[in-house]
N, C-alpha and C positions, 0 to 999 in steps of 0.2 A: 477793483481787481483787474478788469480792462487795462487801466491804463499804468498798473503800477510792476514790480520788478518779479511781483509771484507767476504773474500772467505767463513769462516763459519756463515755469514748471512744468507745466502743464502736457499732458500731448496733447496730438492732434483736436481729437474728438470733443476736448474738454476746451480746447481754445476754441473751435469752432462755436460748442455752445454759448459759451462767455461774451463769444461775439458778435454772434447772432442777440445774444439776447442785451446785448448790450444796447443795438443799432435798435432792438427790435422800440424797449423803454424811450430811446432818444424818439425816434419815428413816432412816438405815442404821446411827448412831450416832457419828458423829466425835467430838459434843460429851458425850458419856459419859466419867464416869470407867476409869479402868484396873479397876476390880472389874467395873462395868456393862458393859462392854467385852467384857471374857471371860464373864460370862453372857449376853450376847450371842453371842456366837461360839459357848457353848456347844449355845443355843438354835436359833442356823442348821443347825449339824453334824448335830442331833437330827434337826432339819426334816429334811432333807436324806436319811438315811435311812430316816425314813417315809416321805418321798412314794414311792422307789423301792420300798419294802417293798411301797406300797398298790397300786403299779402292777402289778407280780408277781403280787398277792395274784388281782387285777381277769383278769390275761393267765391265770393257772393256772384260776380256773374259767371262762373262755371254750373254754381248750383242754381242759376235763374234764369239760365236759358236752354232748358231742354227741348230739341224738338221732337213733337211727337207725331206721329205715324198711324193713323186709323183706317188707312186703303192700304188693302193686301198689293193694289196693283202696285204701289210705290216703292215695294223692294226688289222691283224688278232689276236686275244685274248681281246683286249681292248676292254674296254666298253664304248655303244654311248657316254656315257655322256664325256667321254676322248676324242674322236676322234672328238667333237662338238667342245669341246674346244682347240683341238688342230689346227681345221680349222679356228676358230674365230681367233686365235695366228698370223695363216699363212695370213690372211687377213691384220690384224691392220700391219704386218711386209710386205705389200705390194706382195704376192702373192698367190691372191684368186686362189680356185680349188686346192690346195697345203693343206699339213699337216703337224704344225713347233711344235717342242718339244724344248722349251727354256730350254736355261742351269739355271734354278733354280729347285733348292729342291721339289716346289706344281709341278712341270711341269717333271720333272725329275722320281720323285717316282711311281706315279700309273704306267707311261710308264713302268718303271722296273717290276712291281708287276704285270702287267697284258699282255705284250706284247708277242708273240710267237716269233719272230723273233732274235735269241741270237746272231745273229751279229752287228744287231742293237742297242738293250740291252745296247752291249760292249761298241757301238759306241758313247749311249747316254751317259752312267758310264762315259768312260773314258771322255769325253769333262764336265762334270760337277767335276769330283775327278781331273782334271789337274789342273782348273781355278787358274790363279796367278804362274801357271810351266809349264809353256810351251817356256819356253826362248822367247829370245826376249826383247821390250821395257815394255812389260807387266808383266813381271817373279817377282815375290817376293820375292825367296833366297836371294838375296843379301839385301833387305830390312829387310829381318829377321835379318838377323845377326847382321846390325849395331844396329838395337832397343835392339836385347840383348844385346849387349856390353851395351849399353849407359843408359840402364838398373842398369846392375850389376853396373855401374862407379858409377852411381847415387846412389844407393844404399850404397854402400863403401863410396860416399861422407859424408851419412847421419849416418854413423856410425851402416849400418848392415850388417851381413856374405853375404846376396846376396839378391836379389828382392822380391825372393821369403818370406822371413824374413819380409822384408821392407812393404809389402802388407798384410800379415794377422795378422800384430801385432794388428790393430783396430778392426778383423772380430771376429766370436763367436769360431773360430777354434783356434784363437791366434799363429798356430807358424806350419809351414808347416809338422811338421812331426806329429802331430796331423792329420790333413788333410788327409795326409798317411797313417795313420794308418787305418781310415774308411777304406778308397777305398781300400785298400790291402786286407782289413778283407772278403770285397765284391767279390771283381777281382778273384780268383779262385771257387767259385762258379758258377760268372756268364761264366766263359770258359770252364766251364763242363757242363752247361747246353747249349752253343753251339753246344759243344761234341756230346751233345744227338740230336738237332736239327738238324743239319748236318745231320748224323746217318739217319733222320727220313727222309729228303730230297734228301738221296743217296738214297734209297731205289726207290723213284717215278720215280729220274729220270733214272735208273739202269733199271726199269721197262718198260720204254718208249725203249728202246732198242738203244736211240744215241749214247751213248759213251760219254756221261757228264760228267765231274767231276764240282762239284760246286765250280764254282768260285763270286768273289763277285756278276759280274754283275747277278747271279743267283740267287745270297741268298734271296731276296724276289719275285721272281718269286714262286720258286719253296716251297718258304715257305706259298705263298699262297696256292699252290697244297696241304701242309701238312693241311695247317689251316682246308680245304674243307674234307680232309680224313679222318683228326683224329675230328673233330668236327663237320662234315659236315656244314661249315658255311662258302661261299661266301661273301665275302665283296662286290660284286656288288651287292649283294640281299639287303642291306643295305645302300646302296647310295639315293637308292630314297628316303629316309625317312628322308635323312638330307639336308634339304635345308639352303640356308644360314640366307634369312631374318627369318623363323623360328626359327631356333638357337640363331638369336639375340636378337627374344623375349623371349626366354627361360632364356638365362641367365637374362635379364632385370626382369624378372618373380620372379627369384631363389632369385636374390638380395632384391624384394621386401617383398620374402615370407619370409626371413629369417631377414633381417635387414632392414625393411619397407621403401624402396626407394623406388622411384617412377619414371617414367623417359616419360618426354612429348615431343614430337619432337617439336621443333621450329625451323624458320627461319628469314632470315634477320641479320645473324652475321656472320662476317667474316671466309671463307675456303678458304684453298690452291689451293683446286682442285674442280670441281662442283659434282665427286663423294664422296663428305664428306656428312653423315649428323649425324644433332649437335639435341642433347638431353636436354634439362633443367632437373637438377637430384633433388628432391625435397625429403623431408626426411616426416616420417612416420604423422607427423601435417603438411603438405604441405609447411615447410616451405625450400626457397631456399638452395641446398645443393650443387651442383656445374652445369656443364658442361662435358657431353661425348661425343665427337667426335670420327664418328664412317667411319674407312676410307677402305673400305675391297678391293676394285679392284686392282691390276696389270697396270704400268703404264711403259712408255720407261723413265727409268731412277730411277725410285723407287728403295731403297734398297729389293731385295727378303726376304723370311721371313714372320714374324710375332710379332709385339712389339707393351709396350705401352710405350707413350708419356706423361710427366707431363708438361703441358706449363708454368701451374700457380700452384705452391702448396697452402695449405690451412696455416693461421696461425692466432692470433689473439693479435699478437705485439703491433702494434700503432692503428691499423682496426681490421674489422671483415674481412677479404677477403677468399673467397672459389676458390674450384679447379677447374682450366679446365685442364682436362686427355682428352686421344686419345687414340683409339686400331687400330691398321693399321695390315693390309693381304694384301695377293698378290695372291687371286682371279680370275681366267679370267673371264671375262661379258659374257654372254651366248647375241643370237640375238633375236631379235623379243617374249622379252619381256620372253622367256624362264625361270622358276626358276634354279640358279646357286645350285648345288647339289654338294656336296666336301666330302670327305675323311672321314673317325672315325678318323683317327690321326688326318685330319684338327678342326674337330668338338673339340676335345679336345683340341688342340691347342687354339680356339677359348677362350673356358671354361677357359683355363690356363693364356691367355692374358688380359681375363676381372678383373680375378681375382687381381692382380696390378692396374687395374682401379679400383676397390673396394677399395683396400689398399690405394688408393689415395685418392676417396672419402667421404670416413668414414673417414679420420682423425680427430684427436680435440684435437688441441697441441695449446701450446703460440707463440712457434716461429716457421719460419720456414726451418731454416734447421735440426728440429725432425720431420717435418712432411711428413705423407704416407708413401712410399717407400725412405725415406731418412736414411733406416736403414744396417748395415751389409750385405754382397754381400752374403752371403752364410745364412742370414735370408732372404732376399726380396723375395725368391724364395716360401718360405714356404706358405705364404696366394695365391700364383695363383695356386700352384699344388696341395693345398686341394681343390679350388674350381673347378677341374678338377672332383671328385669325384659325384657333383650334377647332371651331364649329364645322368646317370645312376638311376637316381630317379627314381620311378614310375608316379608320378604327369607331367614330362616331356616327358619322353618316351609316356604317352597315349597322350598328348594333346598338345606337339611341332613336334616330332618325325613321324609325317605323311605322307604318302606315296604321292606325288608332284601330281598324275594323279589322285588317287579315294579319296583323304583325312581320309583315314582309319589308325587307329595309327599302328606304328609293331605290327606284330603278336606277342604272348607272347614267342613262340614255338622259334622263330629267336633271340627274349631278352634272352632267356633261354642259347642259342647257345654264344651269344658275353658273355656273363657271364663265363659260362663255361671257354670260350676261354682270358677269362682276363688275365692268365699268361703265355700265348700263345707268344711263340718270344721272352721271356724278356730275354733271351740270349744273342740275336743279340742287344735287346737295349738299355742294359745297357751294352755290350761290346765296341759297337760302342761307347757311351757315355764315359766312364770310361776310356777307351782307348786315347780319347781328354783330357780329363783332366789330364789323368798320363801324357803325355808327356808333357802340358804346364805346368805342375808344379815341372818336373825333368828340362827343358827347362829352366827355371829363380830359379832352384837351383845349374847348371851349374856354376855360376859365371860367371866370364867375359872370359872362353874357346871361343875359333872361333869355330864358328855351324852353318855347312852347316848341312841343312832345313831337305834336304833328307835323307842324309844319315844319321842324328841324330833322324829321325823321327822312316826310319827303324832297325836303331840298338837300340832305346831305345823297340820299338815294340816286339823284338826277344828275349830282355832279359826279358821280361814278359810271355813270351808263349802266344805272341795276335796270336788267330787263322788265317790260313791263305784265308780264304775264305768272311772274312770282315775286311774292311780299318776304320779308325777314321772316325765319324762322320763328323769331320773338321778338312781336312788334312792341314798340316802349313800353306801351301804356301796359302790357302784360310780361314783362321782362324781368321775372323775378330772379335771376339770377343775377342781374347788378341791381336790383330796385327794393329787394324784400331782405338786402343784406347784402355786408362788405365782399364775399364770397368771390364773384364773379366780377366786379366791379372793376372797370377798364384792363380786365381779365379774361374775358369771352376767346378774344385770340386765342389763348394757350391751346383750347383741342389742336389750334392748326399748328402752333409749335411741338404741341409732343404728337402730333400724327405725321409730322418731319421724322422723329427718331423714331417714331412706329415702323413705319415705311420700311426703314431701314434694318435694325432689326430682327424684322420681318423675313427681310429677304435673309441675312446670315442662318434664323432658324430652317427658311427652305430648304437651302443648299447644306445644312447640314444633317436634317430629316426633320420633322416637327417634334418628335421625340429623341432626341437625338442627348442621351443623356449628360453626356459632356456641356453641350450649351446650355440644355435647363440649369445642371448645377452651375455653371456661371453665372448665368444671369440671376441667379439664386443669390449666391453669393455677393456678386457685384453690383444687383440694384435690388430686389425685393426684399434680401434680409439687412440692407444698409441703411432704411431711413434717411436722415439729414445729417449721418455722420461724418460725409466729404460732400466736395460741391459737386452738384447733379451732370457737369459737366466729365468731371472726372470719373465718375460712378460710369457713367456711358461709355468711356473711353476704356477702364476695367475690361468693360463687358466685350466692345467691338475691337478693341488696341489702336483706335481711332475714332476721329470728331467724325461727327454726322455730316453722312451725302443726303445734304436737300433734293437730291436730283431724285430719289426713290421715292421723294414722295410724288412727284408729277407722272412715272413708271407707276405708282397704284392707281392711278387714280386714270390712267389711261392718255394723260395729258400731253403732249409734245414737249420735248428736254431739248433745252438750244443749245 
């Protein structure tokens, strides 16, 4: 059909599919012999039970290395709402009167960011930056290395230079050293503004009279101390004001004020788990628009994290059939009924993962594999990390954003303060970030070399000048986003690609209000109800009447524009 004379029947949207899925079969191997064919297939099946091996490998030491806490004096610096939750932890893991800080990321960070005790600290860092290296039946270097090989083979099967090639021929980057070029442009910027953080972090703890030198397991410890100095702004002062089920009506609010959802709980329909609850999502004439499933707690056995889920996409092929999406966290339950109070990272997190649910429920395509988040890896990112940006509203901030014990919204004096502090850290976190990315994308431009994990992690680390005082956000051996599946896989870049067109954006919604109903319906129209029905390029261009200024993204980020 591709190649023959009906192809130009067709419009747009049905030659784009034809096309897409044309490339998509060849890229998979149609055009392979019958020998290449089954070394093929043999090379999927393999895939296929590494990724799961490496996921297991990732979930067994999260679940085997909890540290536990039997001196009251050791929670010294943390705040109640940690140490509640860290007791609630040690309960559900069968020893009440005890205090357990699991090895995930929501359990892992505030510890680091607020705890006084820097042996501890090390103790927590180190058993969360090990997970998946720690030898043994659990270790993931040897599983890395045969997915790259079998990577690169596959690759080379299909007729390209290496994996890396093979994976962004379809995305908006097209060809890895594109890719590159962004995040190079970025990466020494963001390691001189380490530079200065560092700098500003030696000073406190220089001051404290220990004999510190900032090592990782310090760098937000002590960059909280900086946050407090230089801004005087507390992130415990700001905890109370973010509760969870709050937050979740805020965004369900943001969605409706801007692209007139609606969202009514209902029950009586099928959940995994009895803490789901499920939303009917109705659109601005009430009439049905999909299902949000909405899964926030912490469970034994849950992936840790933060994601959304499409169960059903939307399409209107042979039916009219709508979405059921999910946004799942990993939350701890507070007791006796207590409001769950979480993080600004978490809250934003929150913000970022709805936003994919947005991009799923607005869709209005014919078929469905253009629809929602069925678009390029390094565009899907772009609509959840502009809807990060609505948390900071004022319509929210007064009337989500309330203090859990007197319901008084922040004071303006503390919004004043996290404003300020917005380009606060962005050193550490787009080092940390960028850092994951450049190795898994020098990683599957390797070829089929033998790469052991480690030591290719820290030699690629050394010839970038990664500071030494912060590791990758997702050290290999626990990188399930290129390792547990094709997903993320010489893909990790894309946040910093679609947070290029976030930037941007961004700034069009300031300047024209954050509600500003004219641009919501655009950008309605031009990229969230469009799927993969033109190229994401174009879609952008709809929405701005021009290509993206990379330059907005160095302006968010507080960065110098040359």
């Amino acid at each position: 059909m591709y190649k023959g004379k009906s192809f130009k029947k067709l419009n747009k949207v049905q030659q784009r599919l034809v096309e897409n899925d044309y490339k998509q079969f060849v890229r998979n191997g149609v055009n392979l012999n019958q020998d290449d064919k089954a070394k093929l297939s043999d090379i999927n099946q393999r895939l296929a039970k590494l990724y799961n091996d490496f996921s297991q490998n990732v979930l067994a030491d999260e679940a085997g290395y909890i540290t536990w806490i039997t001196n009251k004096k050791d929670l010294a610096g943390l705040p109640d709402s940690v140490v509640a939750a860290m007791a609630s932890a040690a309960k559900e893991h069968g020893k009440p009167g005890q205090w357990a800080v699991t090895n995930t990321r929501s359990s892992m960070d505030p510890f680091l960011t607020y705890a006084d005790n820097r042996e501890l600290r090390k103790k927590v860092w180190t058993n969360y930056y090990n997970r998946g290296d720690n030898g043994g039946e659990h270790d993931n270097n040897a599983i890395i290395a045969e997915i790259l090989k079998l990577r690169a083979a596959k690759a080379k099967l299909l007729g390209f230079p290496t994996y890396a090639h093979w994976k962004l021929e379809p995305e908006m980057a097209k060809t890895p050293e594109n890719a590159m070029k962004l995040m190079m442009a970025v990466w020494p910027k963001a390691v001189e503004r380490v530079r200065e953080e560092v700098a500003d972090m030696q000073k406190i703890a220089d001051a404290e009279g220990k004999g510190v030198m900032i090592e990782p397991w310090d760098y937000r410890y002590y960059a909280e101390k900086a946050r407090k100095a230089k801004y005087d702004l507390d992130m415990n002062e700001v905890k109370p004001y973010l509760q969870l089920d709050k937050l979740r009506d805020a965004m369900m609010w943001a969605a409706g004020r801007l692209y007139g959802l609606q969202f009514k709980p209902i029950s009586g329909v099928p959940v995994y788990h009895g803490d789901m609850q499920v939303y009917e999502v109705l659109d601005a004439k009430g009439g049905h628009k999909g299902l949000w499933y909405f899964d926030p707690y912490a469970r034994a056995g849950k992936q840790s994290g933060a994601w959304m889920n499409a169960y059903r996409t939307q399409e209107k092929f042979k039916s009219d059939v709508t979405p059921i999406v999910s946004n799942n966290s990993n939350f701890v339950k507070t007791e006796h009924g207590q409001p769950v109070l979480i993080s600004w990272d978490d809250a934003t997190t929150m913000f970022h993962e709805f936003g994919h649910a947005i991009h799923g429920l607005m869709s209005d395509v014919e078929y469905p594999s253009q629809a929602g988040t069925s678009v390029p890896r390094d565009f899907v990112e772009f609509p959840s990390q502009l809807n990060e940006h609505w948390l900071m509203t004022p319509e929210i901030l007064q009337n989500y954003l309330v203090n859990y014990k007197t319901g008084e919204p922040m004071p303006d004096a503390l919004v004043e303060k996290i404003k300020k502090a917005k380009t606060f850290n962005q050193g550490f976190i787009t080092v940390e970030y960028l850092a994951a990315a450049i190795v898994d994308m020098k990683a599957h431009l390797a070829g089929d070399a033998d790469i052991d994990a480690d030591r290719f992690e820290r030699e690629t680390l050394e010839s970038i000048g990664m500071p030494k005082e912060i590791v990758m956000r997702h050290r290999m051996p626990q990188f399930q986003h290129i390792f547990s599946g094709d997903g993320y896989s010489a893909g990790y870049y894309s946040y910093l690609w679609a947070d290029a067109l976030t930037a941007d954006a961004a700034e069009a919604f300031e300047k024209a209000g954050m509600y500003d109903p004219e641009t919501a319906r655009r950008y309605a129209d031009c990229i969230l109800s469009k799927g993969d029905t033109i190229a994401q390029d174009e879609e952008f261009r709809c929405f701005m009447g021009r290509d993206v200024d990379t330059n907005a993204l160095l302006r968010d980020r507080g960065f110098p524009v040359d």
